[in-house]
N, C-alpha and C positions, 0 to 999 in steps of 0.2 A: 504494500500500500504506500503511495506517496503523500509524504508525511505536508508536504510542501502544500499554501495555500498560493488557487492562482490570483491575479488581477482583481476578477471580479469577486473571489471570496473573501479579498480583501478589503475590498468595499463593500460587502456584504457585513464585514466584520466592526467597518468605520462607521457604516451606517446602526446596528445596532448599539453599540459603542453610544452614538449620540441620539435614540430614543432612549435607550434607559437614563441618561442622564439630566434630559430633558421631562421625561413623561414619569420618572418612577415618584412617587411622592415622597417628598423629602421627609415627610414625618414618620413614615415607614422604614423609610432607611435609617431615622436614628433609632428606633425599636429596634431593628435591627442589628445594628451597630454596637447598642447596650445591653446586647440579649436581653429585650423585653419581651414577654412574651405576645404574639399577636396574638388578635382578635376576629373573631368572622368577616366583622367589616372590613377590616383589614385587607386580607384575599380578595373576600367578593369585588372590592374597589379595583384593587390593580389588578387581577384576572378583568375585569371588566373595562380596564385601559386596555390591555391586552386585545379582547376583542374585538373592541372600535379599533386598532391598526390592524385585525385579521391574522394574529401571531397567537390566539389564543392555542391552540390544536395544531401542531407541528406535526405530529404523525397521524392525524385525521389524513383520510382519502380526498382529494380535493374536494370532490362531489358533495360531501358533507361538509364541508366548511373546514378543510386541512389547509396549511400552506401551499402545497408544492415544494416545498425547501428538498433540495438535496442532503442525502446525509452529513457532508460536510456542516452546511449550512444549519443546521439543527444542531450538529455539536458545536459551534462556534457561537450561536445565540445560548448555550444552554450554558458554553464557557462566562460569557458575557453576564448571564445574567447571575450567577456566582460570587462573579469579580462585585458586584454592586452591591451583593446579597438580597437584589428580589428573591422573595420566596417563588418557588414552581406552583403554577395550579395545582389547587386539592389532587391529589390523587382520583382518590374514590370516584368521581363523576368522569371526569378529561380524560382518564390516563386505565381504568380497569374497568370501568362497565359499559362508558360510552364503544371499543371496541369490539366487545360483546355483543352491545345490540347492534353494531353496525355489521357485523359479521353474521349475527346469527338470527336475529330480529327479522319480524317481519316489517315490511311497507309502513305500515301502519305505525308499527311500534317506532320505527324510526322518526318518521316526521311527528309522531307525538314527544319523543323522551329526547334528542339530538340537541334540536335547536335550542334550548331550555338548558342545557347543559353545555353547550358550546359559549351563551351567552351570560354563564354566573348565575342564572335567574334560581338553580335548583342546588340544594347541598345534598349530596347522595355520602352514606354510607355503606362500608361493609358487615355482612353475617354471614360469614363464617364458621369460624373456631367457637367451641361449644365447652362449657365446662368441662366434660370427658372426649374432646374430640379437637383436639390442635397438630400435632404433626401428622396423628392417624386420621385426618380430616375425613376419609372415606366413612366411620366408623359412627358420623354425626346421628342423632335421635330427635332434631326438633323434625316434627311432622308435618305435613299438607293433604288431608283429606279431601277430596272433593265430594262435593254436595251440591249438584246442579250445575248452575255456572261460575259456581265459587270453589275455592279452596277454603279450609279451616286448619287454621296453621295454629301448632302449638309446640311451646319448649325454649329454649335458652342460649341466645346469641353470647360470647363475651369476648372479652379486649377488641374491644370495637371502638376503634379510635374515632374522635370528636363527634361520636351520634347526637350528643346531644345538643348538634346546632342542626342537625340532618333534617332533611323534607322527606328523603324518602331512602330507603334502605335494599340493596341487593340482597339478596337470599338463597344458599343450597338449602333444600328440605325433603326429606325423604318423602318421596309420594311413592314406595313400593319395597315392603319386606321382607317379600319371598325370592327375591334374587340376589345374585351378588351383590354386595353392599356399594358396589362401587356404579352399579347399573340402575339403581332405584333413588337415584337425586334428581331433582331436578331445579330449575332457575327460576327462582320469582323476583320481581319486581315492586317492592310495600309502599305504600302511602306509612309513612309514620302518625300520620295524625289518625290513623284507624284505631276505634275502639278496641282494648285488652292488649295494647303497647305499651309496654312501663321502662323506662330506660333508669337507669340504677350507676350512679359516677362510679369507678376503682381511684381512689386515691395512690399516686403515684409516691416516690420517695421525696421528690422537691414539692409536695404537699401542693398537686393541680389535678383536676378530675380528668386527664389525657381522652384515658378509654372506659367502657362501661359494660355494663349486663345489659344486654336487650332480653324483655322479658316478652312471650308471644301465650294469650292465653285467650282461644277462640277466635282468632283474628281472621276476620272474613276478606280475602282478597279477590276479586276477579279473573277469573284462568286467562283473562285476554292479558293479563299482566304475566303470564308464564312465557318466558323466552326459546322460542326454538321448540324439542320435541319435549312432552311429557319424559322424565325419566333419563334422561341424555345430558345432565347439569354437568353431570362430571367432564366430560367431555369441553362446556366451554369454559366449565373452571378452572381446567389445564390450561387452556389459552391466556383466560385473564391474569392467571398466577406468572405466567411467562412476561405477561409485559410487566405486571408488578414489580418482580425479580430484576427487571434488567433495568427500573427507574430506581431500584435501590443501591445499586451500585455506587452511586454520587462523585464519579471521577471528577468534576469541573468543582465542587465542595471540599473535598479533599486536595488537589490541587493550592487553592487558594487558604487555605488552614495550614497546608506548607508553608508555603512562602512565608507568612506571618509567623509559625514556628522558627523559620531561620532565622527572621527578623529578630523575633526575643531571642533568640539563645543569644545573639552577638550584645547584647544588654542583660543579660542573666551572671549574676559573679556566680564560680563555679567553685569559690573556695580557697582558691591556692593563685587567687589574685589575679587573675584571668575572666572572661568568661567562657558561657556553654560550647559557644563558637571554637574555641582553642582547646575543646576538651576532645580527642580524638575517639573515644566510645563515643560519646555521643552525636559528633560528626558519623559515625557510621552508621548510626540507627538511623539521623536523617537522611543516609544517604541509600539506606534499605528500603526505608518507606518509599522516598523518589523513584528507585527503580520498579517497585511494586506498581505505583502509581502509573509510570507510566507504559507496563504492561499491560495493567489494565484499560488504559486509554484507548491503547490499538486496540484491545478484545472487542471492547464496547462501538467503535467505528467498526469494526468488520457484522456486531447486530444492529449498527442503526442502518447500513448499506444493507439488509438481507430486507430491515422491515420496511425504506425506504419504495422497495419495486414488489411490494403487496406482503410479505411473506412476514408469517407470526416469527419471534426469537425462539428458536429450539433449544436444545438443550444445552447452551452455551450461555441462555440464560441462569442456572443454576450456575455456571460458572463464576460468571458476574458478581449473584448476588454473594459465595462463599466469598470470594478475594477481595468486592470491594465493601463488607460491612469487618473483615477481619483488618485490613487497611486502615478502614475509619478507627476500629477500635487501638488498634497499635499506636494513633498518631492520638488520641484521647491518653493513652499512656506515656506517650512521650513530653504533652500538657503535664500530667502529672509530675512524672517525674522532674521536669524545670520548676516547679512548684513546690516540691520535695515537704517537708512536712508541714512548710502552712495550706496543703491543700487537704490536711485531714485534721481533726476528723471530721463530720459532718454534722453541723449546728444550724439548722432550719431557720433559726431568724438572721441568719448570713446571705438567705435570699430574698433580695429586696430589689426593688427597680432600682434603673439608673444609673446600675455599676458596668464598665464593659468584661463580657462575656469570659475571654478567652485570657488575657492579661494579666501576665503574671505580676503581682504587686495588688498594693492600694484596692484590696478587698476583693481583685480578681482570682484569686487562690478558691475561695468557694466557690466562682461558677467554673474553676476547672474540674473540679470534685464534681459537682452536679452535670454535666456536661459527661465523663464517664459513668457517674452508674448511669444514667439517663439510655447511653447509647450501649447500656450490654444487652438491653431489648434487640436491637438489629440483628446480630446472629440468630434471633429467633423469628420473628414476623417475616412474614412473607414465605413459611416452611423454612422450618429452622435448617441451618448450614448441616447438620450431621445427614438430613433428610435430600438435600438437593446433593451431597457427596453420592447415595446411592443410585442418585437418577442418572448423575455423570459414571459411574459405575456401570449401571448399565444401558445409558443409552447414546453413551461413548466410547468406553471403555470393552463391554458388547458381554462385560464381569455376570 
């Protein structure tokens, strides 16, 4: 792969360069900047800048309202907006169930759930992972009876991140027992606001309700909200998980969380009258993570080029997500360690707004603490790393 950008991807590069600096709202950028934590409004705002310039859905199919970007150009705005610290659209709606229903949806379903979603107007969550049903996801027990032209969905969504700003929620639910468990899911579509939905916060370790219990108890949905075939969920939950997997990855976040790490070490005393810069172990862990990093770089350009000319990420997404949440986490340790004991131990009223995030000193020692355990979730969401080693096992390896 030529690593080199041409002519025009370099105006491609200038020009996004000068929309984010123009268009990103400067009060989001200092939340940002102070690790505050955002707000709904937040997103919905600049996702909704986003789609008045038509840059909302970069790997949407044009036809629905995608760019056309080539894969370069999608990594170079995705570098770009890193460097600024825009947050990426929600996941949940842009990024996992809008290709879903554009994949596997009908007519219908599309020009009802697409635009709404393309346009910020919807906050969609996921349900998933089930108290006894997270890696072994196939093994899930919330139900969907049908009754007419309805389903009656009952049982227990959890670590279901930010539902409790959601409109409406994606759903695997078993609608059939006596087959293989992996054959008897299938994909619903909820209104959250339906009667016998009770959403329940999980308080996190930095004391914020992140993710939550969805509770399902009678909930009457309409089968026109079932995607694709009765029974065949599993099927495009492999798909969704696939793109999921390869937006977790975060090369263009961890990139720039480098540079700033190199940045501090050269201001970091190391002890012995130097700093971190001049301490050669730790020159070499920065310089492990770098080549890490930029293996994974190439990985993730050879699946934004596969999804660019239609094709879903195979199993090169589980690559992705093993190297770059074990990446993210190494370089959280490498925070730490420049931090060395004022980053522990962990004292809950040490977070507060206003302080910046990553900075080591003047009170930034606790959002390096919180900033690691925060992120030892990532080897797990999305199908924890030990689970996506098996699938490259074997449907790479052929193990």
């Amino acid at each position: 792969m030529n690593a080199s950008f041409t002519a025009e991807e370099l105006q491609f590069q200038e020009d996004a360069r000068q929309f984010l600096e123009a268009e990103f709202p400067k009060d989001i950028r200092a939340k940002v900047e102070q690790r505050v934590r955002l707000e709904k409004d937040d997103y919905v705002r600049w996702q909704k800048i986003l789609y008045k310039k038509g840059w909302a859905a970069p790997n949407w199919p044009e036809e629905h309202g995608g760019t056309g970007w080539t894969a370069v150009q999608k990594y170079i705005f995705a570098e770009q907006m890193a460097r600024f610290g825009a947050p990426e659209p929600v996941a949940f709606g842009m990024k996992m169930v809008a290709p879903v229903i554009y994949t596997y949806g009908n007519e219908e379903q599309k020009k009802r759930f697409l635009p709404d979603i393309l346009a910020s107007n919807v906050w969609w969550c996921q349900g998933y992972s089930e108290p006894n049903s997270g890696s072994d996801l196939a093994s899930l027990k919330t139900s969907a009876v049908r009754e007419g032209d309805h389903y009656i969905v009952n049982g227990t969504k959890t670590w279901n991140t930010l539902g409790q700003y959601a409109d409406w929620i994606f759903c695997l639910v078993r609608t059939d027992n006596s087959v293989k468990k992996q054959e008897g899911i299938s994909f619903l579509l909820i209104d959250m606001k339906t009667p016998g939905i009770k959403v329940s916060p999980i308080y996190l370790i930095d004391g914020t309700p992140e993710v939550n219990e969805v509770y399902f108890e009678n909930v009457k949905v309409p089968v026109e909200n079932l995607i694709g075939e009765e029974n065949k969920g599993w099927t495009y939950a492999k798909v969704l998980l696939t793109h999921e997997r390869t937006n977790i990855a975060g090369v263009p976040r961890s990139k720039v969380r480098l540079e700033k790490l190199r940045m501090l070490a050269a201001q970091t005393a190391d002890g012995n009258g130097g700093t971190l810069s001049d301490d050669p172990i730790f020159k070499n862990k920065i310089a492990e993570a770098e080549i890490q990093v930029l293996a994974l770089e190439y990985a993730e350009l050879r699946a934004l080029a596969a999804v660019s000319v239609g094709k879903a990420p195979g199993p090169e997404s589980s690559i992705l997500k093993v190297v770059g949440t074990e990446v993210a986490q190494f370089i959280d340790e490498l925070y730490m360690e420049m931090a060395a004991w004022q980053s522990l131990p962990f004292v809950p009223d040490q977070f507060v707004e206003g302080f910046s995030g990553e900075e080591i000193g003047e009170n930034g020692e606790a959002a390096t603490a919180l900033n690691y355990f925060n992120n030892r979730k990532a080897s797990i969401y999305g199908g924890s790393n030990e689970i996506q080693k098996n699938i490259i096992c074997k449907a790479v390896l052929g193990l």
